[in-house]
N, C-alpha and C positions, 0 to 999 in steps of 0.2 A: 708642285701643284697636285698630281696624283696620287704624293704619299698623304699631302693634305686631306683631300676627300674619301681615298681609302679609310682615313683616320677617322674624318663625320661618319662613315657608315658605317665603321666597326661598331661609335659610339651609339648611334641610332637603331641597330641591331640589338646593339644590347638591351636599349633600354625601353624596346621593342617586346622583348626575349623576358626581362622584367615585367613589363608590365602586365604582359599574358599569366605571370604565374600569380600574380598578386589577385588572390581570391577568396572567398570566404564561404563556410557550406554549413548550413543549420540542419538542427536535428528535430525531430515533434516530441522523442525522447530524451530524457541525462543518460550520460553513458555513451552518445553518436550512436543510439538507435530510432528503430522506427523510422518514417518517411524522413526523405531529404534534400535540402534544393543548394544547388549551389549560383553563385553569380561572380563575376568578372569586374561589375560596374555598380555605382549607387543607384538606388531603388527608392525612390522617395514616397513610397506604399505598396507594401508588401503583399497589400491586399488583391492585387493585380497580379501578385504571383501563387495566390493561393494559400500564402502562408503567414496572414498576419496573425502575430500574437500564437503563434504555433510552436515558437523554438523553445528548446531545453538545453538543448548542448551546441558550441557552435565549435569549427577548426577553423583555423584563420592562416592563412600561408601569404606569403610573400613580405606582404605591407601591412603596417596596422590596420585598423579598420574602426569605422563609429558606430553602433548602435545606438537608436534609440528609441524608447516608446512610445512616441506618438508619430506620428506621415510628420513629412517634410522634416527631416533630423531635430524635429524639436520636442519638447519635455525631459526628460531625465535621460541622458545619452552618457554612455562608457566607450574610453577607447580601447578596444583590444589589440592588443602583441601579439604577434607571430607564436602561434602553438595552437595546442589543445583546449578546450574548456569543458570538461564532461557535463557541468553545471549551470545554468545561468540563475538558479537560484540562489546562490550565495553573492552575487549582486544586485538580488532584488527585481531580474527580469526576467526569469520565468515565466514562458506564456505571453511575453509584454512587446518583443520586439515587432515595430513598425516599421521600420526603414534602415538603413544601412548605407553607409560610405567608406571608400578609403582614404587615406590621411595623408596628406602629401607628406615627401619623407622630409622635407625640410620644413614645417609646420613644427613651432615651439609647441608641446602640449603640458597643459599643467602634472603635476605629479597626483593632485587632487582626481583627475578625471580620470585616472588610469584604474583597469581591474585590475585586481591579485594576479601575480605572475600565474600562468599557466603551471600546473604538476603536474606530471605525467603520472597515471593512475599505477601503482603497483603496489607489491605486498610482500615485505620482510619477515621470514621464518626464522626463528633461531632456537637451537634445539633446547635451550635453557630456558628458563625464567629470566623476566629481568635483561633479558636482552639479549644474553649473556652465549659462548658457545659458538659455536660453527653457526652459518647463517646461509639461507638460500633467500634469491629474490627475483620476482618475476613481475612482469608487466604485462602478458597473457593469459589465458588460461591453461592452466595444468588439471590433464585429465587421470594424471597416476602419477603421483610423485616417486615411484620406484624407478623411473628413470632417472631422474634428477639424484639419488641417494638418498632420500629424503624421507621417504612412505613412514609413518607413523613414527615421526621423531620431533615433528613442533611441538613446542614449549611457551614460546610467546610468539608476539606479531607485533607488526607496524606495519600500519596502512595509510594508505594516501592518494589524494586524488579524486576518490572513489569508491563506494561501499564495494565489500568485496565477501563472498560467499563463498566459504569455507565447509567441505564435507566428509565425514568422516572415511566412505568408501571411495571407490574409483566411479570414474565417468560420474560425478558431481550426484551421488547416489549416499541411502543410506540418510543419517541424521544430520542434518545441515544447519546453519547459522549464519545472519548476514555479519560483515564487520562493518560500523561505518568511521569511516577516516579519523584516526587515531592511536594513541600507543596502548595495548595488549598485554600486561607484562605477566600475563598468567595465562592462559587458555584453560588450566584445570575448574576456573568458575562456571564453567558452561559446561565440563566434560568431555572437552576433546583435547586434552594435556594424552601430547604422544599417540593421537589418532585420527587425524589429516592427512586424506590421502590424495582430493583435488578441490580445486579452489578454481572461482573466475569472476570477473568483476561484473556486478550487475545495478542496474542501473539506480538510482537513489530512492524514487516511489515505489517502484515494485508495484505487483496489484491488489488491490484492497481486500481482497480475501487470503492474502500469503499468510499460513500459520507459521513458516520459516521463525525460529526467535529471533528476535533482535537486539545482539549486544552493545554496551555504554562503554564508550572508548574513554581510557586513564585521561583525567584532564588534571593529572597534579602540576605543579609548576614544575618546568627547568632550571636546569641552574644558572642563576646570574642574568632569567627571562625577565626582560619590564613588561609591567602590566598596567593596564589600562579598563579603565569602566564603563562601559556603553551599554546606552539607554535600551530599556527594556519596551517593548509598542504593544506585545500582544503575548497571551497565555491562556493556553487549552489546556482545560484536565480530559486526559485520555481516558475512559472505564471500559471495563472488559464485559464481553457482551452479554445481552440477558440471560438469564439463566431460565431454565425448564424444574418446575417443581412438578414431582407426581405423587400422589396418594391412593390407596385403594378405600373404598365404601360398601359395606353390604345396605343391599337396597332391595325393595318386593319388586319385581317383574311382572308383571297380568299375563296372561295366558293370551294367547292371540287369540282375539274375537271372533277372525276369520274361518276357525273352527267350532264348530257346533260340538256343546257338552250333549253327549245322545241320554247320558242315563237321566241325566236332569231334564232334558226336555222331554220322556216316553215320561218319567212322576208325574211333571207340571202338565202334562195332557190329560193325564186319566185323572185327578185330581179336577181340573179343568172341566171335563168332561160330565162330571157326577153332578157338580154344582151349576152347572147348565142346564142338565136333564133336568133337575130340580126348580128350576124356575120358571122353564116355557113350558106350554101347553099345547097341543097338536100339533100342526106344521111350525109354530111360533117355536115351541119345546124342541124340533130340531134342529132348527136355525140355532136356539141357545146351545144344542148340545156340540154343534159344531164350531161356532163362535167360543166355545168356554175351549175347547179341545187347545184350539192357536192360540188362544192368550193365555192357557197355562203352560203351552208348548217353550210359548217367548220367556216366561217365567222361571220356568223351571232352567231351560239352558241359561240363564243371565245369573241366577240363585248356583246353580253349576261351576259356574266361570267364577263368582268371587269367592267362593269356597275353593280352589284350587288357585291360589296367585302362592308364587316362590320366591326366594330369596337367593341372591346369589353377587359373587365379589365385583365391583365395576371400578377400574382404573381411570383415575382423572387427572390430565395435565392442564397447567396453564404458564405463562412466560411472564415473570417478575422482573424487574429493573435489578442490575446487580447491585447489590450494596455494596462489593466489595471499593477499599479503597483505590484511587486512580493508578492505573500502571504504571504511567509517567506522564507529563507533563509536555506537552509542545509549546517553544519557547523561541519567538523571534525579538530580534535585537537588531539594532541600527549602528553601526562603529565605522564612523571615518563617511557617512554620506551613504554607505552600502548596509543592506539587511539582510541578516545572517539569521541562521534558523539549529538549532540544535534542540532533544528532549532528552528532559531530565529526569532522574528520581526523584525530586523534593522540588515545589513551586517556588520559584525564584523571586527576590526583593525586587525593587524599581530598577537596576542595574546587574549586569553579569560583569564579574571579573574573564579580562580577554589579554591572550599578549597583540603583540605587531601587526600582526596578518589577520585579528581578528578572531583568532580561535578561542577558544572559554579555555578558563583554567579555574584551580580552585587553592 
C-alpha cells in the first residue's frame, strides 16, 4: 500500500514538474529580441496581456503549443513544437498572434497544421568555395574569429535560421553585409572572399534606414531535391531612393534697396533742385525748389540702384523620382497553407519553384 502511493506521488510530481516547464515566451522582434512575455497557461486574448498581435519570434519549451490569430483560439492557428522559432513570418503570423494554448500530449494533431521544424539559427564557414575545405560553425556571435583559427579565411557560408551579418573587421566593425538564410558558395561577389573577421545573427527586418547590403542566398537546386510550385499572392518592386539633381545658374542680383546709392541721389537733387527753382515763384518757388530737391533725391538713388545690379553663380537643387531600374523585388508566396516571403532579382511568374520546407529554388 505505501510503495503504492509512494508510486501516485512520484507520478504526480512528475507530472507536476512537467507541467511547470511547459511554456511558451513571444518576442515583438525576429530573432527573440525586443520586449517579451512569457506564459504557463492559455490566453484566450492577448490583448489583456498587452501583447496582441506584437509577436515575431516565439521559444516554446516543454509541450507543443497553438497559436492563433484571432481571441478565443480561432481563425488561422499553427501548432508549434518544442524549440526555437526566430520568425513568425514565414508562417504567415507575424504581428498576427491573438491567443495561445497548449496541446495536450496525447491529442492526434494533423501533420497539415504543424509549422516547419524549428532551426536553430547558425552559420557555416568554410575556407573554400563551394563548400569545400576546413569548415567553422557557430550559433553565437563571434566577435574575432582569431580565436576560433579562423580570422580572414572564409570562402563560402551557409546560413540558417536566421539572417546573419557578417563583417569584415573585429567587434562586428568595418564593411558589413547581412546574409539571409541560405547557401553562399562564393563570398568574393560581395568582397569579402578571405576577410571575415565577426559575424552575429540579426534579426530579419532590421531598421528601415540600414544602408548594411543585403545578399541573395544560391537558390539552385540540390541533388535529387523534389520540387514543388506555390502560388504567388503578392509582388512589390523595390526602387532605390530619390535622387538629388544639382545645377549652377548665373543670374543678376539687385543691390540691396536697403542702401542708399548717395552719388545718384546728391545728381537727382541738384537736378531736382534747378527744375523746381524754375517753376515756383516766391514762397511757392521755394516749396518747388525744396519738393523738386526729394523727388530728384528718390530718383536719382532708384536710377543708381538699377545701373549697379550684378551677376553671379547660384546653385540649385531639387529631388527627382529615381528612374533607376527596381533593386529587387519583394515576393510572397503561399505553399502548403503557410506564406513565405523571399526578394528577388527578376519579378517573378504566377508561381515560384520551392522544394519541401518551402524554400525557392531555381
Amino acid at each position: 500500500m505505501k510503495a503504492l502511493l509512494r508510486n501516485a506521488l512520484a507520478v504526480a510530481a512528475m507530472a507536476i514538474a512537467t507541467q511547470a516547464l511547459a511554456q511558451v515566451t513571444f518576442y515583438e522582434r525576429e530573432g527573440f529580441q525586443g520586449q517579451s512575455f512569457t506564459t504557463g497557461r492559455q490566453i484566450g486574448n492577448l490583448e489583456r496581456n498587452g501583447f496582441n498581435n506584437r509577436a515575431s519570434s516565439v521559444e516554446v519549451v516543454g509541450d507543443r503549443w497553438e497559436v492563433c490569430e484571432d481571441v478565443r483560439f480561432s481563425g488561422r492557428c499553427v501548432v508549434l513544437r518544442p524549440g526555437r522559432y526566430p520568425s513568425l513570418a514565414a508562417m504567415g503570423l507575424n504581428d498576427r498572434v491573438s491567443s495561445v494554448r497548449a496541446v495536450s500530449r496525447n491529442a492526434r494533431i494533423d501533420d497539415q497544421r504543424y509549422a516547419p521544424a524549428p532551426v536553430a539559427a547558425q552559420a557555416t564557414f568554410y575556407e573554400r568555395e563551394d563548400f569545400r575545405g576546413r569548415s567553422f560553425t557557430t550559433d553565437r556571435p563571434v566577435a574575432n574569429f582569431e580565436r576560433q583559427g579562423f580570422n580572414n579565411r572564409a570562402s563560402s557560408v551557409d546560413v540558417v535560421g536566421a539572417p546573419w551579418e557578417v563583417c569584415e573587421d573585429v567587434r562586428f566593425s568595418g564593411r558589413c553585409a547581412i546574409l539571409r538564410p541560405g547557401r553562399y558558395p562564393s563570398l568574393a561577389a560581395m568582397g569579402l572572399n578571405d576577410r571575415v573577421s565577426s559575424v552575429r545573427a540579426v534579426a530579419r527586418n532590421g531598421r528601415s534606414d540600414d544602408q548594411r547590403p543585403v545578399a541573395v542566398p544560391d537558390f539552385r537546386r540540390r541533388n535529387d531535391e523534389r520540387l514543388y510550385e506555390a502560388n504567388v499572392t503578392s509582388v512589390r518592386a523595390v526602387v532605390g531612393t530619390p535622387e538629388q539633381r544639382c545645377w549652377v545658374e548665373r543670374e543678376q542680383v539687385p543691390q540691396d534697396r536697403s542702401s542708399t546709392n548717395v552719388p545718384g541721389a546728391i545728381v537727382g537733387g541738384i537736378i531736382g533742385g534747378i527744375l523746381g527753382h524754375q517753376v515756383g515763384g516766391g514762397t511757392g518757388k521755394d516749396l518747388a525748389t525744396v519738393g523738386g530737391v526729394i523727388a530728384g533725391a528718390a530718383v536719382g538713388a532708384n536710377v543708381g540702384n538699377g545701373q549697379q545690379a550684378s551677376t553671379q553663380d547660384v546653385q540649385r537643387c531639387q529631388s527627382v523620382p529615381s528612374q533607376a531600374r527596381p533593386e529587387y523585388w519583394d515576393v510572397t508566396y503561399n505553399f502548403r497553407g503557410q506564406e513565405h516571403r523571399i526578394q528577388m532579382t527578376a519579378p517573378p511568374g504566377p508561381t515560384v519553384t520551392v522544394n519541401e520546407q518551402g524554400e525557392p529554388r531555381k
